[in-house]
C-alpha positions in Angstrom: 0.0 0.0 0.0 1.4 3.2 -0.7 0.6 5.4 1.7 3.2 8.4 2.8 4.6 8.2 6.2 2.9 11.7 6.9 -0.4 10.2 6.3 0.1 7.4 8.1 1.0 9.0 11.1 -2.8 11.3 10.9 -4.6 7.7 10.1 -7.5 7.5 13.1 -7.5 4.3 15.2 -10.2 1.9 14.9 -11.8 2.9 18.2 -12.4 6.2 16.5 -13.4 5.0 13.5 -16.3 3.4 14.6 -17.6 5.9 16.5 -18.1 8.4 13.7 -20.0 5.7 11.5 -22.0 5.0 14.8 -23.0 8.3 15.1 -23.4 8.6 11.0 -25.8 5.4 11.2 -27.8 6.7 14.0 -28.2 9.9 12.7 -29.2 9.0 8.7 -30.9 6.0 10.2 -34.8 8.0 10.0 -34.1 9.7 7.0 -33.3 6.5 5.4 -37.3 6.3 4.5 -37.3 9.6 2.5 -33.5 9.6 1.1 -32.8 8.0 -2.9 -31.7 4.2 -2.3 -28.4 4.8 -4.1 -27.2 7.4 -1.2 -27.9 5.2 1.3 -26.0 1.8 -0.4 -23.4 4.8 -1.5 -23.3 5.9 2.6 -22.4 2.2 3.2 -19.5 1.4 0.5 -17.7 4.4 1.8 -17.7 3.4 5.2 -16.9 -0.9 4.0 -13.6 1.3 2.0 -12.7 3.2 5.1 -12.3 0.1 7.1 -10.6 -1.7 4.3 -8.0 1.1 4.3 -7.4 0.7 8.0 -7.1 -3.2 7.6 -4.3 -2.3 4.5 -5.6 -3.8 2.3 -7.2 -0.9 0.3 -5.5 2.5 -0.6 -6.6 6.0 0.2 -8.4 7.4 -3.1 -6.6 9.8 -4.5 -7.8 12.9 -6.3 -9.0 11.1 -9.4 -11.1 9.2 -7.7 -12.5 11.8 -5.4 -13.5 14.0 -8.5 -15.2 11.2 -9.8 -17.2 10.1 -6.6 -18.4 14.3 -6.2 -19.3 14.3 -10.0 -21.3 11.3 -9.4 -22.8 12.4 -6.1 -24.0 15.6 -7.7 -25.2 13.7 -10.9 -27.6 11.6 -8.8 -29.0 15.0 -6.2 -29.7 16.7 -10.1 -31.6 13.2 -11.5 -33.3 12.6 -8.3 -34.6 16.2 -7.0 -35.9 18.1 -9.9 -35.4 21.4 -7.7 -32.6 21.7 -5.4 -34.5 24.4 -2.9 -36.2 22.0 -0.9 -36.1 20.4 2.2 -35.1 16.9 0.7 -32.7 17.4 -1.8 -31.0 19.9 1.1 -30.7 17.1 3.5 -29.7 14.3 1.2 -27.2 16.8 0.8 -25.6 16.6 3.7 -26.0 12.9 3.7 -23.7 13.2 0.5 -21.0 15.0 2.8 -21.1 12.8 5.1 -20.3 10.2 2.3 -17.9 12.0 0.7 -16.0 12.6 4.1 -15.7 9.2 4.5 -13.4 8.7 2.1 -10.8 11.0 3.2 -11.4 10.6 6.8 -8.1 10.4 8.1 -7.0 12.7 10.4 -8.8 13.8 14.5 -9.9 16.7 12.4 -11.7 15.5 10.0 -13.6 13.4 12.4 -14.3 16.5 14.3 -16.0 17.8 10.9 -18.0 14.6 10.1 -19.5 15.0 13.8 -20.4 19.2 13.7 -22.3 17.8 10.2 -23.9 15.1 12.1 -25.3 18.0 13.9 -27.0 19.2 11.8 -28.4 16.6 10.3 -30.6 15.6 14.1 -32.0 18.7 13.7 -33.0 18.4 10.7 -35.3 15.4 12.4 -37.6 17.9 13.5 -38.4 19.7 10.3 -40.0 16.5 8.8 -41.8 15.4 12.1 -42.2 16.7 15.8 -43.7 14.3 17.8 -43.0 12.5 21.0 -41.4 9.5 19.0 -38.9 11.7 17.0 -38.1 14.2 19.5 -37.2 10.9 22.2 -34.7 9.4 18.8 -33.4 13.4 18.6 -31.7 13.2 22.2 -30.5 9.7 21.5 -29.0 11.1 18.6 -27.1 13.6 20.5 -26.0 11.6 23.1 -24.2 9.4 20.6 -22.9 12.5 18.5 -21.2 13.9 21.6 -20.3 10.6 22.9 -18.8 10.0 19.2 -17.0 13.7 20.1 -16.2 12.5 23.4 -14.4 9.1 22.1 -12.2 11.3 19.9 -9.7 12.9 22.5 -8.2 9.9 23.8 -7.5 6.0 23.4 -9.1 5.6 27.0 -12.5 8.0 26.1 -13.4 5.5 23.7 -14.6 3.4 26.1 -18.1 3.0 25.8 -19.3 3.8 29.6 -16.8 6.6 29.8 -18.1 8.1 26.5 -21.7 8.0 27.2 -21.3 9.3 30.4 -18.9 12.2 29.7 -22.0 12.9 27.0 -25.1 12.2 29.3 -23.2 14.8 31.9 -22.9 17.4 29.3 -26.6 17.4 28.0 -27.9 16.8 31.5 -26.1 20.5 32.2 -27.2 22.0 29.1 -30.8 20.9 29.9 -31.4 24.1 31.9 -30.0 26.6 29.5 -32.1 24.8 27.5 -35.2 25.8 29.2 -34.4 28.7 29.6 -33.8 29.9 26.6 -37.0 28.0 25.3 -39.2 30.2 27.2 -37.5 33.9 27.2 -35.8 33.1 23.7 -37.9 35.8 21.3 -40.2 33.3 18.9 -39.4 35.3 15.5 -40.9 34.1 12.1 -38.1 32.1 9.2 -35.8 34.7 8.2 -36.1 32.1 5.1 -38.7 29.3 3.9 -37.6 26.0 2.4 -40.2 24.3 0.8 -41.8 20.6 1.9 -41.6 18.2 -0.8 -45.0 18.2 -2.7 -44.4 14.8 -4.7 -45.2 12.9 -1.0 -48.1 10.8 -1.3 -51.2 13.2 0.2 -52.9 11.8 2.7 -57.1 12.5 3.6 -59.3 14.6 1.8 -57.9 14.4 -2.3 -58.5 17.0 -4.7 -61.5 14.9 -6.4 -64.2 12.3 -5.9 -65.6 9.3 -7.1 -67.9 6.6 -5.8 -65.7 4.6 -3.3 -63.4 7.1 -2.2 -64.8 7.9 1.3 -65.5 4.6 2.0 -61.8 3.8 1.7 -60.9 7.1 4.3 -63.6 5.0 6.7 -60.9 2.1 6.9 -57.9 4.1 8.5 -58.6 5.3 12.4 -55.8 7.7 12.1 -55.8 11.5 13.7 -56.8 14.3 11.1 -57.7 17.3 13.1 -57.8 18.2 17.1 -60.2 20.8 17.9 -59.8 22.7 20.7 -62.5 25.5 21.4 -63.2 29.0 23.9 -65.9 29.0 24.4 -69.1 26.6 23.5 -68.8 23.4 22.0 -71.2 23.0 18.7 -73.3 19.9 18.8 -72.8 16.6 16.7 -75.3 17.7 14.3 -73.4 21.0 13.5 -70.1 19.9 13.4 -69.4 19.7 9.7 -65.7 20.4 8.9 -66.1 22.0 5.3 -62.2 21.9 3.4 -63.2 21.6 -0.4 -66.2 21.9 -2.4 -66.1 20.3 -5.8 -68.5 21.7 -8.8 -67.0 20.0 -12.2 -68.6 16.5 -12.8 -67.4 14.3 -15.5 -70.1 11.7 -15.5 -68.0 9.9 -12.9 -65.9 12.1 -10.9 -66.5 15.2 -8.9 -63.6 18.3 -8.9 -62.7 21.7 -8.9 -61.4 23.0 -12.4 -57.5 24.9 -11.6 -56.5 22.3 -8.3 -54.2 19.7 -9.4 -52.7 17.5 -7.1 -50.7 20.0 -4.8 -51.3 23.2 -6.3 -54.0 25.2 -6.6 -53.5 26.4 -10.1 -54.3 29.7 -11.6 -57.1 30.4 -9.5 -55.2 31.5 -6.3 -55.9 35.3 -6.7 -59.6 34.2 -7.3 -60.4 32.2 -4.6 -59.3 34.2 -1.9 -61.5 36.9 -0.9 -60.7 39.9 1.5 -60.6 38.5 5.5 -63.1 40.5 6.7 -65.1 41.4 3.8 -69.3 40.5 4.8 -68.5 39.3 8.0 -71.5 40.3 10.9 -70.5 43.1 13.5 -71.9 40.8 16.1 -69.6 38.4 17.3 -68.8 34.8 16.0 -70.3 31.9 17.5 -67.0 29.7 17.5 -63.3 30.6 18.4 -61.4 27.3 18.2 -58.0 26.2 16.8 -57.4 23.3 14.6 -54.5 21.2 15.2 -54.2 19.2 11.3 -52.0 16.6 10.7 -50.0 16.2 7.9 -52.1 15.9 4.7 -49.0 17.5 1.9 -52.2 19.4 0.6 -53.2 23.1 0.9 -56.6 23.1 2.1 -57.7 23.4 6.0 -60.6 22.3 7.0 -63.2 24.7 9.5 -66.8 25.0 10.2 -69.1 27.3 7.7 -68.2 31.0 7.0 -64.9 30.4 8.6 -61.9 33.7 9.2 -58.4 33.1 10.4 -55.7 35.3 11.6 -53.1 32.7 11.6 -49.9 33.6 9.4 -50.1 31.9 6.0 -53.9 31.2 6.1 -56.7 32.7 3.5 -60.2 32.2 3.4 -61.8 31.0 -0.1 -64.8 32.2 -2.1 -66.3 29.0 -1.6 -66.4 29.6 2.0 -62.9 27.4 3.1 -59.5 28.0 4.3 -56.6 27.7 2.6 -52.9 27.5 3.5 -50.2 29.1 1.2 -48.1 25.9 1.3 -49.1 22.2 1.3 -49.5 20.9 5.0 -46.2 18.9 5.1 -46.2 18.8 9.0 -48.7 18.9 12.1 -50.2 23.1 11.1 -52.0 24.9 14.1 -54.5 27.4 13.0 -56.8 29.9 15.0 -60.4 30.3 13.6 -63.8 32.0 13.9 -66.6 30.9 12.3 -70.2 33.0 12.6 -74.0 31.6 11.9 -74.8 31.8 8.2 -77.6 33.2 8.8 -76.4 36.1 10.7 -74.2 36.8 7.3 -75.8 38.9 4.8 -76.5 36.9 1.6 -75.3 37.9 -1.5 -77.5 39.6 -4.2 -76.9 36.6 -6.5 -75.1 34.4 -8.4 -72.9 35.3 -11.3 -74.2 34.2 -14.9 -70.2 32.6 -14.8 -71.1 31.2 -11.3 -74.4 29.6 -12.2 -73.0 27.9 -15.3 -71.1 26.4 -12.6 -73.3 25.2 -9.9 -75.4 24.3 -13.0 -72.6 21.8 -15.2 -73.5 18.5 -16.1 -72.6 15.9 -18.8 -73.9 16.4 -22.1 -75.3 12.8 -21.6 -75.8 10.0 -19.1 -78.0 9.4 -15.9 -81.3 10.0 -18.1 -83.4 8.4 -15.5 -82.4 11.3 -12.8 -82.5 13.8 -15.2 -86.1 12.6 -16.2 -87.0 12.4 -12.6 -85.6 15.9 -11.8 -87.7 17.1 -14.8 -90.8 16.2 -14.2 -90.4 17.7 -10.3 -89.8 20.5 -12.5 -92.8 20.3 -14.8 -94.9 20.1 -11.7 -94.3 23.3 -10.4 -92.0 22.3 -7.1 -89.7 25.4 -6.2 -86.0 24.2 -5.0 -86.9 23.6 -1.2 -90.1 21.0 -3.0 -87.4 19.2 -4.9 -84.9 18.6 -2.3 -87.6 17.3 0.3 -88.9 14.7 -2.3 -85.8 13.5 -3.4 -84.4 13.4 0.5 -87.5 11.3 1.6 -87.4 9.1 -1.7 -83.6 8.5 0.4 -85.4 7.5 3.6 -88.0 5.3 2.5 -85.7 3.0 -0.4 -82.4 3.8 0.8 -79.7 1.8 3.0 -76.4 2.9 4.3 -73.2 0.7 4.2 -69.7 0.8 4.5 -69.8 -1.8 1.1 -72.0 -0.6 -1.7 -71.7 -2.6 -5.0 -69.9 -1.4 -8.0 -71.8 1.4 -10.0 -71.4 1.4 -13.8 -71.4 4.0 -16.4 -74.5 5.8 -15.2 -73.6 6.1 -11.5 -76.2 8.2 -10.2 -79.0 6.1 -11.9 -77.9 3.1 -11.1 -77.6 4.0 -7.6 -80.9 5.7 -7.6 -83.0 3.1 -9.0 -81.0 0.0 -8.8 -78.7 -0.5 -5.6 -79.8 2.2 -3.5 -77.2 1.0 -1.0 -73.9 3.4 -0.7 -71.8 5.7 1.4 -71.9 9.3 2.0 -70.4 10.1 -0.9 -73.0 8.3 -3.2 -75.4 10.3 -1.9 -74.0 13.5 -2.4 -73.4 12.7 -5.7 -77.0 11.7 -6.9 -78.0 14.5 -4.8 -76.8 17.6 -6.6 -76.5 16.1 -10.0 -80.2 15.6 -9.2 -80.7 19.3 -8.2 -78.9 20.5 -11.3 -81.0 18.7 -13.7 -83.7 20.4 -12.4 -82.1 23.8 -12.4 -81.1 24.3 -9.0 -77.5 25.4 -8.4 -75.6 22.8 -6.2 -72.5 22.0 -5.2 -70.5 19.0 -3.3 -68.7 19.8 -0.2 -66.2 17.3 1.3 -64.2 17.5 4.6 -65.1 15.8 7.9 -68.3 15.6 9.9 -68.3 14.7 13.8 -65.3 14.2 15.8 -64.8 12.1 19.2 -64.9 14.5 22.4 -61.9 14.0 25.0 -63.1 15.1 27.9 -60.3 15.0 30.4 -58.0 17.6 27.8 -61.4 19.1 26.1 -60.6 19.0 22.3 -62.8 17.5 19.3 -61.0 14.5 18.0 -61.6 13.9 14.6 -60.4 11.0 12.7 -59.8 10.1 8.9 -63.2 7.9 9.1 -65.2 11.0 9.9 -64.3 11.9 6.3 -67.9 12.9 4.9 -69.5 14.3 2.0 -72.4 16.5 1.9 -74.1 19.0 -0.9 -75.0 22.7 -0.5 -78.1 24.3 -2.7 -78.5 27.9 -3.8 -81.9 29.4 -2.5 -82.0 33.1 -3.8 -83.6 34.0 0.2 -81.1 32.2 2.1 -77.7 32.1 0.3 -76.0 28.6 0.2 -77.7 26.2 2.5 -76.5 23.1 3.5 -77.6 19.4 2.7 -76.6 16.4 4.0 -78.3 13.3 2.4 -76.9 11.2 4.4 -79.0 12.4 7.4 -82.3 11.5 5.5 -80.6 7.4 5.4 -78.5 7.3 8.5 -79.2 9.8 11.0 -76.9 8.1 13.6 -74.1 8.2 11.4 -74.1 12.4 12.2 -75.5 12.1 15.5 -72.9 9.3 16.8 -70.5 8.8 14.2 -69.7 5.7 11.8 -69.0 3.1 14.3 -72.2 3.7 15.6 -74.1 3.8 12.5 -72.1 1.2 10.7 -70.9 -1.1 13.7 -70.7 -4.5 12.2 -69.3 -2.9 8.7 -66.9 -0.7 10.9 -63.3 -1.4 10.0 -63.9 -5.3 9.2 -60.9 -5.6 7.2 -58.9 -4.7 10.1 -55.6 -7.1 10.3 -56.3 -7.0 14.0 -59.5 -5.5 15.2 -58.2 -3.5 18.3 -60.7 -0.9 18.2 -63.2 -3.5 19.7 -60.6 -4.4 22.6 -61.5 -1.7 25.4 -58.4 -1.4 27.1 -56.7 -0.9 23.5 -58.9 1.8 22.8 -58.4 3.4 26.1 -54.1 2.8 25.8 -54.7 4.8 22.5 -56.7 7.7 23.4 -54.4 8.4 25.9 -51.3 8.4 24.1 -53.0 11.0 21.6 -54.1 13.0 24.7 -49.9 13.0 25.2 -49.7 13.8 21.4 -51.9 16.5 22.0 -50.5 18.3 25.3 -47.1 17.8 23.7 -48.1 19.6 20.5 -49.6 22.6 22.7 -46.9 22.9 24.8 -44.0 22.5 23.3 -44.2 22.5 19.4 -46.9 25.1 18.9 -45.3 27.5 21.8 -45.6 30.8 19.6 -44.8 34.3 20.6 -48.9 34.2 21.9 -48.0 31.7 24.4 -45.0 32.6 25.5 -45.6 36.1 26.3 -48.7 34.4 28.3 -46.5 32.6 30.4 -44.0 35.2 30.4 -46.7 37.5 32.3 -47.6 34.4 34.7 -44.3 34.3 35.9 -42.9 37.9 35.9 -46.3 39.4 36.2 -45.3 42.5 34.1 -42.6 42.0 31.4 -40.1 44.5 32.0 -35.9 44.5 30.9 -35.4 44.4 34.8 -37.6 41.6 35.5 -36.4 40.0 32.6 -32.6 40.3 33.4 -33.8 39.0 37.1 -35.5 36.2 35.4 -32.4 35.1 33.4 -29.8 36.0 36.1 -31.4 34.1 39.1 -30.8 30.9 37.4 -27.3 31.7 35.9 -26.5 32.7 39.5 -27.5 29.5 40.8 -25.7 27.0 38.5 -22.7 28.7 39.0 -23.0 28.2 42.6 -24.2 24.6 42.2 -21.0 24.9 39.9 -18.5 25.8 42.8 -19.7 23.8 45.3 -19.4 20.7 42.8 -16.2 21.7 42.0 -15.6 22.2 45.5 -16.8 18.7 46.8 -15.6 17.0 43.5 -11.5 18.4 43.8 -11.1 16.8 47.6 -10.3 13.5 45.2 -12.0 10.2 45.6 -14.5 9.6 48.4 -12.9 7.9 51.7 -13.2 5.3 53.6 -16.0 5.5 57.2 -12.8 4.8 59.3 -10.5 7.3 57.2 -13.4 10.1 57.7 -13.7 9.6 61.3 -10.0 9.4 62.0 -9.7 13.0 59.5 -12.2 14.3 62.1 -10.1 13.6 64.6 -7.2 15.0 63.2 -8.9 18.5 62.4 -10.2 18.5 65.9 -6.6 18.5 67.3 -5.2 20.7 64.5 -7.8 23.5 66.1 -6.5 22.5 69.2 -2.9 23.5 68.1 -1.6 20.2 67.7 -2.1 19.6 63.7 -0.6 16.6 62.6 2.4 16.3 60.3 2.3 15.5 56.5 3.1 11.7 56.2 2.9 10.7 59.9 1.6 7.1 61.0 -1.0 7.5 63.3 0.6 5.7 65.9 3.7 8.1 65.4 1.0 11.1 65.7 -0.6 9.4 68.9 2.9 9.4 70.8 3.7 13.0 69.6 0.2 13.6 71.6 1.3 12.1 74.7 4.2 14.0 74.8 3.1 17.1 74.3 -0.8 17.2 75.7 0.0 14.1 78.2 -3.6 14.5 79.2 -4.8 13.5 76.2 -3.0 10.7 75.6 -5.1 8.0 76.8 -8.6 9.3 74.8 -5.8 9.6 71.5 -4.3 6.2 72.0 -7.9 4.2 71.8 -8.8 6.3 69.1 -5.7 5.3 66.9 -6.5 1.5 68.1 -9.5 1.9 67.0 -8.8 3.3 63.7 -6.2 1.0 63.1 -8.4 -2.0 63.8 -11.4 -0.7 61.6 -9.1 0.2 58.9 -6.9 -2.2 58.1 -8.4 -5.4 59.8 -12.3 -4.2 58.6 -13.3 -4.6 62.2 -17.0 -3.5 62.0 -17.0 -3.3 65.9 -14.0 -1.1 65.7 -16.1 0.9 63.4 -18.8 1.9 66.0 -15.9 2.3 68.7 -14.0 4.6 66.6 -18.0 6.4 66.3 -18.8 6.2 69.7 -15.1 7.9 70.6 -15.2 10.8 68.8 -18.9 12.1 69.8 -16.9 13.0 73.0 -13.9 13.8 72.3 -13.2 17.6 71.6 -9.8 18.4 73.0 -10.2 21.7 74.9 -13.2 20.5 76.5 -11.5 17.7 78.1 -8.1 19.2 78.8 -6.5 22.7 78.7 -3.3 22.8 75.9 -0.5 22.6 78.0 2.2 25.7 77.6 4.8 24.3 76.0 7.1 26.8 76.5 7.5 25.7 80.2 10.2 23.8 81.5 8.3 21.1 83.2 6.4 20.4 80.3 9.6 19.2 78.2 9.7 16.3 77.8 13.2 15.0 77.3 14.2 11.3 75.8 
C-alpha cells in the first residue's frame, strides 16, 4: 500500500473509527425512508472502503477518484430532485458530505468535521416530524454525536461507559439553559422558507371524488384534526368540517377546475377573498384552533363562514380555508366561524357562477334527469325538490360501508338499482339531481363529527369521519347546506360511523383493536400526550410565551427580565463551585478514614495539627508528649482506627464512632504551655 509516512501518522485508530460511523448510522438512520436508495447503499461502501483502508488492504483514493465520486454524487441530487431548494434534496445533501467525508477521513480533524455535520443533520429530524417518537430518537442522537466527540480525545475516552457518560453529563447541564432559553428566547418568524416536498403521497381529503373514495378514508382510524375551542362546544349535528367543495362533474368524478394534485392552479388570486369582507359586527359563534395533521395538501378544513388570523392562512370564495403551502407537517390554525344566517347573503349568483353550480354531462344518468324534470314540470320550487328527493332517500335507501360497484350511469344506477352506498354516493345523486332540475348545487367534502376527549377538552376527529355533503342555492337564504346522508343514517351524524355502521366498521382490520377496550383506552391516551405535547412545546408561539412570560414575571419588563435570566445563571454557577468544591477533595474515603480526619482537624484546632506523612501511631505518641492529658482518649482512638481500617473490624467501626462524639480536646483538657520547663519532655 502506498501510503506516505505523513499520512500514516494522521490515520485515526479503529476505536475512533467506529464511533463516527456509529453516530453517522444513527443519525441518517430515520431519513433513510425519504432519502434515494443509491445514497444510502453509497453511505455504506464508503464506510466498508474506510475500514478496508485501515485493515491495509485498500488504498486512500486519491484525487481522481474523489473528482469522480463528487461528480457522481452531484449527478444523482440533479436526476433525483428536480429542484434543489427544498427540504429533501438539502438534507440528502448533507448525507452526500457525510459520504464523501468518509473517504478522506483520516485525520482527529476530520472526524471532528463529520461530527459538527452530524449535527446538523438531528435537527434536521424535526423539520419533517415533531412528535413525541422523534423528538425521544433526537436526544439519543445527541448523546451518541457527543459521545462519538467524546471518544475522539483519547484512546481511554473511547470506552463506551466513559463516552456515554462524559455525554449524558454534558446534556444533562445543558438541559437548563435549555429551558431557559425555550421560554425567554424571542419566537421570530423564518428569516427564510424552504419548501416541503410536494411529490409525497397526500394523505385524507384528495382533490377529487368518485364513488368509493370515502369509504376507503372509513378504513384508517388515524388522527386528522384536534379541535380545541373557547368557548361553547357546537353539537354533533353542527359539526361539519367543510375543506373543499367540488362543482365540475365528469359523469364519474366530482372536482374543482384549476386544483391539481398540490397546487392550486391559476385560481389562487380568485379564490381568496378579503378576510373581513361581509362578516357580521356581532360576534362569532365559535373561536377554536385546529390542530391538522399532515395531509402535503393546501386546504384546511373549519366550520361554515370560517376567518383566520393565523400567518399563511386565507379564506376562499367557496367559503374554506386555505394554507399558502401544502401541509407537510402537524399546522395549528386559530379560527372563527359565525352563523350563516347572521351573514348577509349575497345579491346573487354570477351568470359565470351559475354555469357552474349548473354543469353537467352532455349525456348519461337519463333516469335522474327525467326524474328531476318532471319535479320540475310540476311546479316544485327548490326547497319542494330537495324534500322529495331526501325522503325518496329515507323510504328505499340503505347505508353501508360496502356498496356494490356502480357502472357508467352512477347516479342512476344508484338511484334506482342498488340504493345501497356511502356518503359520498349520496351526495353525488344528490346535486346532479338538483342540477338537472335547475337548481344550483355543489358537493362539499371534509369531515363531519369528531370524538370529544373530555379530560383535555378538544374534538377528536379521525380520517373515518371523512364525509361528503351537498349545499343548494336558494336566492332568500344564500347557500344552505344538505346532507343526504341524514335523510338514510341519521346516527351516522349524531354518533358517528361506528355507531351507524358497527358491524361494517373497520372489518378488514388485520387486527381489530378498536373493539378491545383497554386498546382503545391505551390509544386515546397516548393521543391526549400527542396533543398536550403539540400545545406545549411544538406550537409555543410568541402568543404563548408572552402568556407565560406574564404568569411568571407578572409584568414584562428589561429588569424583570434580566432577574428572570440572572437568578438561574447565579444559581448554576454556585451549584458549579460547590461541585467543583466537593468533587476536587479527590476520591471519596473510607467511614474509618473520615472519622480518623475528624479527629485529626479537631486537634489541629486544638494546636496540635498533625504532620504530613505521619503514621498515626507516630502522631498518637507526639500527643502524649506534648498534651499528656490526652494521651489515653488519643491512643484508643488510633486503636480503633487502626483496627477498623486495616483489619475491617465492624465493631471497631462503631468504637472509633462512639469515641469521637466525646472527644473535643479543649473541653477535656487545657493545651499545656509548652514553652514551660516542666512540660519538656526530654528522651
Amino acid at each position: 500500500m502506498s501510503v506516505h509516512s505523513g499520512q500514516m501518522q494522521t490515520l485515526l485508530p479503529r476505536e475512533s473509527l467506529l464511533w463516527v460511523f456509529a453516530a453517522q448510522f444513527v443519525v441518517l438512520l430515520p431519513h433513510f425512508t425519504h432519502l434515494p436508495i443509491w445514497l444510502v447503499f453509497a453511505w455504506g461502501i464508503a464506510v466498508y472502503w474506510r475500514l478496508e483502508v485501515f485493515r491495509g488492504r485498500r488504498e486512500i483514493p486519491g484525487r481522481v477518484v474523489k473528482l469522480v465520486a463528487v461528480s457522481l454524487a452531484v449527478a444523482g441530487l440533479a436526476m433525483t430532485y428536480r429542484r434543489w431548494f427544498a427540504l429533501e434534496p438539502m438534507v440528502a445533501l448533507l448525507a452526500v458530505s457525510f459520504t464523501l467525508k468518509n473517504i478522506e477521513l483520516l485525520s482527529r480533524r476530520d472526524a471532528l468535521l463529520s461530527l459538527t455535520l452530524a449535527y446538523f443533520l438531528v435537527a434536521t429530524l424535526f423539520v419533517f416530524d415533531q412528535t413525541i417518537p422523534y423528538a425521544l430518537y433526537g436526544v439519543f442522537s445527541l448523546l451518541v454525536v457527543t459521545a462519538a466527540l467524546v471518544a475522539q480525545q483519547g484512546s481511554g475516552s473511547a470506552r463506551a461507559g466513559r463516552a456515554f457518560g462524559l455525554s449524558a453529563k454534558l446534556l444533562a447541564q445543558a438541559v437548563p439553559v435549555m429551558l431557559v432559553l425555550f421560554v425567554v428566547m424571542p419566537r421570530l418568524g423564518p428569516l427564510w422558507a424552504v419548501p416541503q416536498n410536494t411529490s409525497a403521497a397526500s394523505t385524507g381529503i384528495s382533490d377529487s371524488m368518485s364513488p368509493g373514495d370515502f369509504s376507503r378514508l372509513s378504513k384508517s382510524d388515524k388522527p386528522a384534526l384536534r379541535i380545541s375551542f373557547d368557548g361553547p362546544v357546537p353539537p354533533p349535528e353542527q359539526r361539519y368540517w367543510r375543506g373543499l367543495v367540488y362543482t365540475h362533474f365528469d359523469g364519474r368524478r366530482w372536482s374543482e377546475p384549476g386544483i391539481t394534485g398540490n397546487r392550486w392552479a391559476g385560481r389562487r388570486s380568485r379564490l381568496h377573498r378579503e378576510d373581513d369582507q361581509g362578516l357580521p359586527a356581532v360576534g362569532p359563534r365559535y373561536r377554536y384552533q385546529v390542530i391538522q395533521e399532515a395531509s402535503h395538501n393546501p386546504w384546511l378544513f373549519a366550520l361554515a363562514t370560517p376567518h383566520s388570523d393565523t400567518s399563511g392562512v386565507r379564506t376562499t370564495a367557496e367559503d374554506t380555508l386555505i394554507y399558502r403551502n401544502p401541509v407537510g407537517s402537524r399546522l395549528a390554525y386559530d379560527v372563527r366561524s359565525w352563523p350563516r344566517e347572521s351573514v348577509p347573503v349575497q345579491s346573487g349568483l354570477s351568470a359565470a357562477e351559475q354555469r357552474r353550480h349548473l354543469q353537467l354531462p352532455k349525456s348519461g344518468n337519463p333516469e335522474a334527469r327525467a326524474w328531476a324534470t318532471a319535479r320540475r314540470n310540476e311546479g316544485m320550487d327548490a326547497e319542494a325538490i330537495s324534500q322529495a328527493l331526501l325522503a325518496m332517500y329515507a323510504r328505499r335507501f340503505t347505508y353501508t360501508l360496502q356498496p356494490p360497484a356502480l357502472g357508467a350511469d352512477t347516479v342512476d344506477e344508484f338511484l334506482f338499482e342498488t340504493q345501497q352506498g356511502f356518503c359520498e354516493h349520496f351526495a353525488n345523486s344528490y346535486v346532479f339531481t338538483m342540477r338537472a332540475a335547475g337548481v344550483p348545487a355543489r358537493v362539499v367534502a371534509g369531515y363531519q363529527g369528531g370524538e370529544w376527549v373530555e379530560q383535555q377538552e378538544y374534538l377528536l376527529v379521525r380520517q373515518y369521519d371523512a364525509h361528503a355533503w351537498a349545499e343548494i342555492w336558494l336566492p332568500e337564504r344564500g347557500w344552505v347546506r344538505v346532507d343526504p346522508t341524514a335523510s338514510v343514517a341519521p346516527q351516522r351524524i349524531r354518533d358517528g360511523l361506528q355507531s351507524a355502521a358497527a358491524d361494517e366498521f373497520m372489518q378488514d382490520a388485520l387486527l381489530p383493536l378498536h373493539k378491545i377496550a383497554f386498546v382503545t383506552r391505551l390509544r386515546l391516551q397516548w393521543d391526549m400526550i400527542n396533543y398536550r405535547w403539540y400545545r406545549t412545546v411544538v406550537s409555543f408561539d410568541a402568543e404563548r410565551q408572552e402568556g407565560l412570560l406574564r404568569r411568571l414575571l407578572g409584568e414584562i419588563s428589561p429588569l424583570r427580565l434580566a432577574i428572570f435570566l440572572g437568578a438561574p445563571v447565579i444559581m448554576a454557577l454556585a451549584v458549579l463551585l460547590l461541585w467543583l468544591n466537593f468533587s476536587g477533595r479527590g476520591p471519596a474515603l473510607a467511614p474509618a478514614d473520615r472519622l480518623y480526619l475528624r479527629f485529626c482537624r479537631r486537634m489541629a484546632r486544638a494546636g496540635l495539627p498533625r504532620n504530613p506523612g505521619e503514621a498515626a501511631g507516630d502522631y498518637a505518641r507526639r500527643i502524649e508528649r506534648e498534651w499528656p492529658s490526652l494521651a489515653p482518649m488519643a491512643l484508643r482512638i488510633t486503636l480503633a482506627y487502626e483496627k477498623a481500617a486495616f483489619a475491617d473490624d465492624a465493631q471497631a467501626l462503631k468504637q472509633l464512632r462512639r469515641l469521637l462524639r466525646t472527644f473535643w480536646p479543649l473541653r477535656l483538657s487545657p493545651r499545656p504551655d509548652t514553652t514551660s520547663p516542666t512540660q519538656v519532655s526530654v528522651r
